[in-house]
Structure formats: structure tokens, C-alpha cells
C-alpha positions as CSV (number, residue, x, y, z in Angstrom):
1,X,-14.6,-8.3,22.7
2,X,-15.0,-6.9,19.2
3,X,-18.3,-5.2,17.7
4,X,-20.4,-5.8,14.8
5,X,-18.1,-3.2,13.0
6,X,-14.9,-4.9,14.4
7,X,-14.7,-2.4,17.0
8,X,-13.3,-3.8,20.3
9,X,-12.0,-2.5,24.1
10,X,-13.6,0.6,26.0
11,X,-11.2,2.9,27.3
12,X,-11.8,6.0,29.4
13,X,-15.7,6.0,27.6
14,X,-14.8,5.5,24.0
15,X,-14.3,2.4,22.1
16,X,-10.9,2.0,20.5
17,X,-10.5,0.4,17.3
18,X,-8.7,-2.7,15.9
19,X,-6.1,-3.0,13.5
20,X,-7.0,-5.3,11.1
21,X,-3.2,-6.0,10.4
22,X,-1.7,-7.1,13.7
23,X,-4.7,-7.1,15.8
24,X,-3.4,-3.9,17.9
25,X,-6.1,-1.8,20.0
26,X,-5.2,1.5,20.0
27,X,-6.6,5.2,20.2
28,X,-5.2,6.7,17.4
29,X,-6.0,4.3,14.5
30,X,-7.0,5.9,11.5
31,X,-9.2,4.6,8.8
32,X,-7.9,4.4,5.0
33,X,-10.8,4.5,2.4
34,X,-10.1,3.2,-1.1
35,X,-10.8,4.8,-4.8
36,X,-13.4,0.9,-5.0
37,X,-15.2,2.4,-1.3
38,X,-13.6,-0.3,0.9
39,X,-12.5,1.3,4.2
40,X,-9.5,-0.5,6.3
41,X,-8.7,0.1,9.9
42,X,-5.1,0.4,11.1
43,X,-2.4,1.5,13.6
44,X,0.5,2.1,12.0
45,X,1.9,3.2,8.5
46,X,3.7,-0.1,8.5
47,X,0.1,-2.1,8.6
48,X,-1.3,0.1,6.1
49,X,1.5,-0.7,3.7
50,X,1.7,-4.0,4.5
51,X,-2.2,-4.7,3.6
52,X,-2.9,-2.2,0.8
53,X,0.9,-1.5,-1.4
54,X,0.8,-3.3,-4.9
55,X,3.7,-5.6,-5.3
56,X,6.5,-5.5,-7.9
57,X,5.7,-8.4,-10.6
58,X,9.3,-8.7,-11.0
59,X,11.5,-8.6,-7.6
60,X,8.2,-9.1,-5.5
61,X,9.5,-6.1,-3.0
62,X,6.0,-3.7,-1.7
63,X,6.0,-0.5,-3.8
64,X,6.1,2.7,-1.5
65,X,6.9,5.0,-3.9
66,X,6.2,5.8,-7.3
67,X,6.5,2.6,-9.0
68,X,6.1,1.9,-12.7
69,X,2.6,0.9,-14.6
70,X,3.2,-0.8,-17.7
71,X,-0.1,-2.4,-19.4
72,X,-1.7,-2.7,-16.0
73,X,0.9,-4.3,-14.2
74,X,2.9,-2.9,-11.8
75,X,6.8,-2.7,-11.1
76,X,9.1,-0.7,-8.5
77,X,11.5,0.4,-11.3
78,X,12.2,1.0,-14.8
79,X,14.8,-1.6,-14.8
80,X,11.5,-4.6,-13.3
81,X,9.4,-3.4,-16.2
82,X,12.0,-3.8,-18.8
83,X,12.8,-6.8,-17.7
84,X,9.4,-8.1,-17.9
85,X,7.6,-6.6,-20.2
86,X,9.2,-6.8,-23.7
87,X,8.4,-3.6,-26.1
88,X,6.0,-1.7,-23.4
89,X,8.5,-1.7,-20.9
90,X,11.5,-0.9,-23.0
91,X,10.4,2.4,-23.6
92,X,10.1,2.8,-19.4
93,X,12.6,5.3,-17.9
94,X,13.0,6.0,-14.0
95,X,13.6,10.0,-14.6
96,X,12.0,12.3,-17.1
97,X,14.7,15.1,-19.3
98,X,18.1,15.4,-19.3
99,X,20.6,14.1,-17.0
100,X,22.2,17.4,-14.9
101,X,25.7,18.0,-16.5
């Protein structure tokens, strides 16, 4: 039942769209377009992450928040990049100034 554009089941006169996560047809997916131009279809938050977050190189965990860059490569914490990227990722700290007293 799906479209050229991976569209698939009418309801009440519009077509709803697929998530291309889980497969789910529903009315309020919403579209997520990337810096490279690919666009990806989804229903939930949860999908989205699950498709499109960058993984730790160190624990493996899905990075939701800020996570660390260090030479290109990407880590959840300071304490991941220091303990996988030698002199770069010493220097990596989670917070930035001084600690409140």
C-alpha cells in the first residue's frame, strides 16, 4: 500500500505517512531534514533518535545530548574521550569555569 515516495494508507482524504523506523502509519509524522539534504520520515522522537543520534565510540550508548567531538569522533562524555583518545581527549572537560563554591 505504499507510494513511490513511501507514502502509504488514505485516511479521511489525505495520505498518512510511514515511519521509516517501525513502520507506523500515522497523521502526525513529521519529516527531519539533514545538514547533507537527506530527509527521514518518522512518528515518534524515539524513532528519530534511534535512526539519526551518533553513537558513543567508547560505551556505544546513543548521544541525546551534547556529547563530546574529539578529532571527528564522537563520545557521550569527557570521561569516553579521555579514555579513548590519548592527548586530544585529555584536555576534554564536561563543564566549562569554575566549580560553584
Amino acid at each position: 500500500m505504499f507510494d513511490a515516495c513511501g507514502y502509504g494508507i488514505e485516511f479521511g482524504g489525505f495520505v498518512m505517512a510511514i515511519c521509516e523506523v517501525c513502520e507506523n502509519d500515522y497523521w502526525m509524522t513529521f519529516e527531519v531534514r539533514t545538514v547533507g539534504g537527506d530527509v527521514h520520515t518518522f512518528d515518534s522522537f524515539e524513532c528519530a533518535a534511534h535512526k539519526l543520534a551518533p553513537i558513543c565510540e567508547h560505551c556505544q550508548v546513543k548521544i541525546l545530548g551534547h556529547g563530546v567531538e574529539v578529532s571527528g569522533r564522537f563520545f557521550c562524555c569527557a570521561h569516553c574521550a579521555r579514555s579513548k583518545e590519548g592527548t586530544e581527549g585529555a584536555q576534554v572537560r564536561d563543564s566549562v569555569g569554575a566549580r560553584p563554591s
